[in-house]
Structures are given as structure tokens and as C-alpha cells.
N, C-alpha and C positions, 0 to 999 in steps of 0.2 A: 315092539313099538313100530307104528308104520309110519309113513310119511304120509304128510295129504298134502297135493297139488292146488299150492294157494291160488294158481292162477285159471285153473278151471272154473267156472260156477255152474251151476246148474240151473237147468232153465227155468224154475222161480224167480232165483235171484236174478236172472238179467232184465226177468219182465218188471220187475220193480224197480232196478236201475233204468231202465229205459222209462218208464213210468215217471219217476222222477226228473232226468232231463226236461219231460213237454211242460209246454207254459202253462201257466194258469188260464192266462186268458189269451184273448190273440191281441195281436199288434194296433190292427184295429180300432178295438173295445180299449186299450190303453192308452192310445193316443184321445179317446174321446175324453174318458177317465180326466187325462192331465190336463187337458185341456180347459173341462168344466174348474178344475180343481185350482189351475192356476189363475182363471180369471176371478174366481171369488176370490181367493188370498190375495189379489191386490185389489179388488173393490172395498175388501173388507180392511186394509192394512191403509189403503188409501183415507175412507171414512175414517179412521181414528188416528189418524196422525194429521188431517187438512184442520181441525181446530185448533190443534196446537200451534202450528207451524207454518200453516197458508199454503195457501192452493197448486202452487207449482212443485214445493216440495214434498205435499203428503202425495202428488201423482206419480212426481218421482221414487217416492218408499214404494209404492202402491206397483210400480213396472219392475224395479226393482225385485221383490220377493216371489212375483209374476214371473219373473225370470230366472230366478234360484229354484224355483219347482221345476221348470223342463231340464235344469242346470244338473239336478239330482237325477232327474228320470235316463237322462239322455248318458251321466256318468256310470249309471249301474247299468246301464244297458252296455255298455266300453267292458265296466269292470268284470261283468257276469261274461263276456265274451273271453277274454283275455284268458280269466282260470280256469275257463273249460274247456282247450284247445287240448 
């Protein structure tokens, strides 16, 4: 039996690890992404909660969940940084 040198790869494998690290999209194109994404989620979170509740409150749900989408974007971007040091 031989040994194999877990820690070598071979240069397939490091092109697909490296491969894997690059972003999907750039930084850019995601900041527009959230952007478009977070202002419908509180136009749309706004329009159905302003009947029930009135007007200052369904603005506030409405900035509110507007503000829990950049709250997510901006946390995976921490957390993706953090475990891949």
C-alpha cells in the first residue's frame, strides 16, 4: 500500500477550487439586484398592510422589510467573508 499526499492536488483540481471561489455576479450587478428587490418588497409590503393598519404604519412595515433585504445581503456578505479566510 502507498501513501497519497492529501495535500497535493493537481492542477484540475485547483482550477475548479479557484473556479469556485469567483462570484457569480460582480458587486455592481448585486448591489442593483438589491436594490430593485428591496424597494419593491416594501412598496409591496407597504400596499398591503396601509388598508389594514393606516398609512404611517403600513410605510413603516413597508421600510422596515426594505431594510431586512440589504440587512440579509450585507450579513452574507460578513458571513461568506469570515469562513473563507
Amino acid at each position: 500500500m502507498t501513501k497519497k499526499n492529501k495535500t497535493k492536488q493537481r492542477p484540475k483540481e485547483k482550477n475548479i477550487e479557484k473556479s469556485l471561489n469567483q462570484p457569480w455576479i460582480s458587486m455592481r450587478s448585486g448591489l442593483k439586484i438589491i436594490t430593485v428587490t428591496s424597494i419593491a418588497m416594501a412598496v409591496l409590503t407597504a400596499w398591503q398592510v396601509i388598508p389594514s393598519k393606516g398609512w404611517l404604519e403600513g410605510i413603516l412595515w413597508g421600510l422596515l422589510f426594505g431594510a431586512l433585504i440589504w440587512a440579509i445581503f450585507f450579513g452574507n456578505i460578513l458571513i461568506n467573508r469570515f469562513l473563507r479566510r
